[in-house]
N, C-alpha and C positions, 0 to 999 in steps of 0.2 A: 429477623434472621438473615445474613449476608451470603451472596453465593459461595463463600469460603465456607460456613458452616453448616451448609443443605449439602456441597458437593464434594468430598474428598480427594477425588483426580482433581480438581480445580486446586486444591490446595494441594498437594503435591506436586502440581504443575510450578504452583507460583515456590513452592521451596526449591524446585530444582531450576527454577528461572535465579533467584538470587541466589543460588549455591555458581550459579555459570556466570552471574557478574563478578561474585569474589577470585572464583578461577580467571575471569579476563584483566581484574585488576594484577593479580600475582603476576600473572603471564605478561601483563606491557612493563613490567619492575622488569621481570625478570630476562626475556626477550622481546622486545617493542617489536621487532622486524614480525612476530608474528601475526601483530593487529596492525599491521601495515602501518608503522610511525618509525620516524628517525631515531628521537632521544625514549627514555623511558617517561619523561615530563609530559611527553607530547601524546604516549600512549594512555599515559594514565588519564590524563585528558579527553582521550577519544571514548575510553571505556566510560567515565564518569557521565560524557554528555550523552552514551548509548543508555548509561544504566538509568540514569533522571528520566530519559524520554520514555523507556521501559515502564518505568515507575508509574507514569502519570497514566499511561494507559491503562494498567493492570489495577489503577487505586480507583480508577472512571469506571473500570468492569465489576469491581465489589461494591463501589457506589450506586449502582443502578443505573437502569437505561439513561434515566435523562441525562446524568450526568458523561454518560457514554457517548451520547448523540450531541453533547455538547462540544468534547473534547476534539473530536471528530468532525463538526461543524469548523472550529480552530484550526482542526488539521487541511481542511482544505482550503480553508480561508487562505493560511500563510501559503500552504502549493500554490494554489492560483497566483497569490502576491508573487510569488517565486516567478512563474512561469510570465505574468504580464512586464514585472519589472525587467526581465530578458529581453521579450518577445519587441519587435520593431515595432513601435507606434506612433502616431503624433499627435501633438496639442489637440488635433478636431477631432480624436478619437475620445478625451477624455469621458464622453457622457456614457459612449459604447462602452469604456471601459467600468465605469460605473454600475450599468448595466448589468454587467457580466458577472461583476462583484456580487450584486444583489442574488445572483441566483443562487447563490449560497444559502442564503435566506429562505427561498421559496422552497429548493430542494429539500434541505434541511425540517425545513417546517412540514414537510408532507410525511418526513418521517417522524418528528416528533406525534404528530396526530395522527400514525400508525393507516395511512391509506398508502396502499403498495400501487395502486391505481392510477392516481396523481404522482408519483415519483418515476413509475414507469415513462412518462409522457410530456410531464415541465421542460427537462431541460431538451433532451432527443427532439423533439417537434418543437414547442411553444418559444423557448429563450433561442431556440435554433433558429426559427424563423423570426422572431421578434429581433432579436440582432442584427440580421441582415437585412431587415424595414428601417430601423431606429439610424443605420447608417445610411440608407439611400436618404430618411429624411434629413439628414444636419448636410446632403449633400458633399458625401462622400464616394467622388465617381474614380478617382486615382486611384489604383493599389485596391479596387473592392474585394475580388477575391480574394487576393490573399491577407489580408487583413480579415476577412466574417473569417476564415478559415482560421487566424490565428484565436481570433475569440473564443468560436466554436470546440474549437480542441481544446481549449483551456478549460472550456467549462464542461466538457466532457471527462476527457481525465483527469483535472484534479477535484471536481464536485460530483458531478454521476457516477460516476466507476469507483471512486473512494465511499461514494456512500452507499454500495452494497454492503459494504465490509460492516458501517454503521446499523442500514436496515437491519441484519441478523440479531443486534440484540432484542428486537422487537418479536422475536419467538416465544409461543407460550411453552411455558414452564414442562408441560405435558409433552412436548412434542420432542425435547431433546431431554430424558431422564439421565444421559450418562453425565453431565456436567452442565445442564441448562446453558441458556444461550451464551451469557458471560464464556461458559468454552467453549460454546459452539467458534468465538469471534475469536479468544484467545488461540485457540488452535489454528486457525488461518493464519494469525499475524506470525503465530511464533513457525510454522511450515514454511511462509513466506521467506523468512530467516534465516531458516536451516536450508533453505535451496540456494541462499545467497552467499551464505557461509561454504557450503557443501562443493556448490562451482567455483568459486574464489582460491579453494583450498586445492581444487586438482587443477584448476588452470596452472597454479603455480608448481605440482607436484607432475604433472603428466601430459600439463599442455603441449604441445607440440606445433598444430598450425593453428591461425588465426583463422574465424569464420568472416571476419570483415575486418584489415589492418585499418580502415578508412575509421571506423566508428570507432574499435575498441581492440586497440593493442594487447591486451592480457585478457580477451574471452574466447577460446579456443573451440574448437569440433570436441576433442577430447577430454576436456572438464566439464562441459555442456553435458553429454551424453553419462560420463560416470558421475558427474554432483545432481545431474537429475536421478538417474539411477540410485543413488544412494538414499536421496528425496523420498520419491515413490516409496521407497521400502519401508523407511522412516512412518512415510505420512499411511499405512496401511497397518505397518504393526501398530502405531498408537490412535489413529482413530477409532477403535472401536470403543478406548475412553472420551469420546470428547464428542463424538459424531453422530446420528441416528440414522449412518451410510449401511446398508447390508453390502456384506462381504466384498460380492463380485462391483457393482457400483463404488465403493469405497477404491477398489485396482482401478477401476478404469479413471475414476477424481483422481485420484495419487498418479498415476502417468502421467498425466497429460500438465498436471499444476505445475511443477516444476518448468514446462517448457513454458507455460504461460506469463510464469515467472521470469524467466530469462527475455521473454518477447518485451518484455515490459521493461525489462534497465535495457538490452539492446535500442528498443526505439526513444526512451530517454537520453541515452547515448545517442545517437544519431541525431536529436533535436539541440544539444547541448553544440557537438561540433557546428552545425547551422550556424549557430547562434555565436560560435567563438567564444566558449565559455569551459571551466574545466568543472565546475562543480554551481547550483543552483543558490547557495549563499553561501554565506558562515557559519549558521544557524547554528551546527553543533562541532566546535571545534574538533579539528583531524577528518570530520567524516562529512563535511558537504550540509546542504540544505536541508528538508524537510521532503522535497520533490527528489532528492536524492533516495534518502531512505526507501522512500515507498512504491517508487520508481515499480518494483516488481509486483504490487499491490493493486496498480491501477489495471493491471490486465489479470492477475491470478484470484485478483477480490471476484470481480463478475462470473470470471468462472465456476468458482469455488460455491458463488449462493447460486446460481441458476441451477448447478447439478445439485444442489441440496432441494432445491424445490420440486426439481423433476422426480426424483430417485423418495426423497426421505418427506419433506416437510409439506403439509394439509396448508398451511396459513397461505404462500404462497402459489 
């Protein structure tokens, strides 16, 4: 039996997820200006390669964990690629970079064999400190800091931080009754989404000042504060299908995810100008990389399972 047919809100979730790709298809025919594209070609495009990526996740959620922890291993695989093929390096870094690679592998694997103990600790200490050895030995004294610093981050946010989001599907079935873990993960990505949607739409409707003209021309004080606002309300009235947050814990998760969210494309934003870059690849026609997407993920994921563990869940 698939989490579609143990969980009802799961499948209603996933009908009103494909009833919102058809509404985004109508909408780039209809008016493209409003999923931010030029032509209607360009929009329909944006939506197809939003609704495929959509796809693949939600088909890894009804397939089962491994296939979740798989999906998700890819997913940060390609981030990391994203972020290393940016990031300034050189020829005698290639082993470091290799290195870095690999801990996709390790992290990953700590979650496939469901120790939260080992995934706490690989990448934060061990690939932390192992990368910063691995370069003093190939005799890398030029550029040290910032180079372990550019590794280091790399394999923090796009492999640690993206694989909270992962670890959750590894909850037993008992501990999230309203949509088991498949929603427990579905609900974050898709909250993620609606905060990115939800600020995007008042920056353009109500923005007025820029909270930093230097990083991000169109993310305002005033769309921050009403698409988060809007967020919380959203992520409160419907957790109590998808969550096993009590009430008041659920208000205080729902506040604050939304800013965590915005902290997370803000400082993607901030690393991309660095970097003199307008978006992380091509990956998905009209809307950027893979590191684009998730941008709000890498800091609203951690938040999102740590107050689950604190508040709601025994396993962690």
């Amino acid at each position: 039996m698939t989490a579609l047919e143990r969980y009802p809100t799961l499948l209603a979730a996933y009908a009103a997820l494909a009833g919102t790709a058809v509404l985004a298809g109508v909408l780039a025919l209809i008016a493209p200006d409003l999923v931010r594209a030029r032509t209607r070609v360009a929009g329909l495009r944006q939506v197809m390669a939003w609704t495929a990526a959509a796809a693949v996740i939600a088909g890894s959620l009804i397939a089962g964990w491994q296939a979740t922890v798989i999906v998700f291993a890819l997913i940060s695989f390609i981030c990391l690629r994203e972020f290393l093929a940016m990031a300034p390096t050189r020829r005698e870094d290639r082993l470091v970079v290799l290195f870095v690679y690999g801990s996709v592998l390790i992290s990953y694997w700590s979650i496939w064999i469901d120790n939260y103990h080992y995934f706490q600790v690989i990448i934060p200490i061990y690939i932390f400190v192992a990368t910063a050895f691995l370069m003093a030995l190939v005799g890398r004294a030029d550029g040290f800091l910032a180079t372990a610093g550019i590794m280091q981050w790399g394999a923090i946010i796009c492999v640690y931080n993206l694989g909270h989001v992962a670890f959750l599907i590894r909850t037993p079935d008992q501990e999230t009754p309203q949509a088991g873990p498949a929603g427990l993960v579905f609900f974050l990505i898709i909250a993620a989404q609606v905060s990115d949607f939800a600020q995007a739409i008042c920056d353009r409707l109500i923005g007025r000042h820029t909270i930093s003209a230097r990083i991000s021309e169109t993310t305002t004080w005033e769309g921050l504060l009403a698409g988060s606002l809007l967020t919380a309300i959203a992520f409160v009235v419907a957790a109590p299908w998808y969550c096993p947050l009590p009430f008041w814990p659920s208000a205080f998760v729902g506040a604050a995810f939304p800013l965590w969210a915005a902290a997370g494309r803000l400082t993607w934003s901030a690393v991309r100008h660095d970097l003199g870059v307008a978006n992380s690849s091509r990956l998905l026609p009209g809307a950027g990389g893979a590191l684009d997407r998730f941008a709000s993920l890498t800091f609203a994921g951690p938040w999102y399972f740590h107050m689950h563990a604190i508040f709601a869940l025994e396993k962690f």
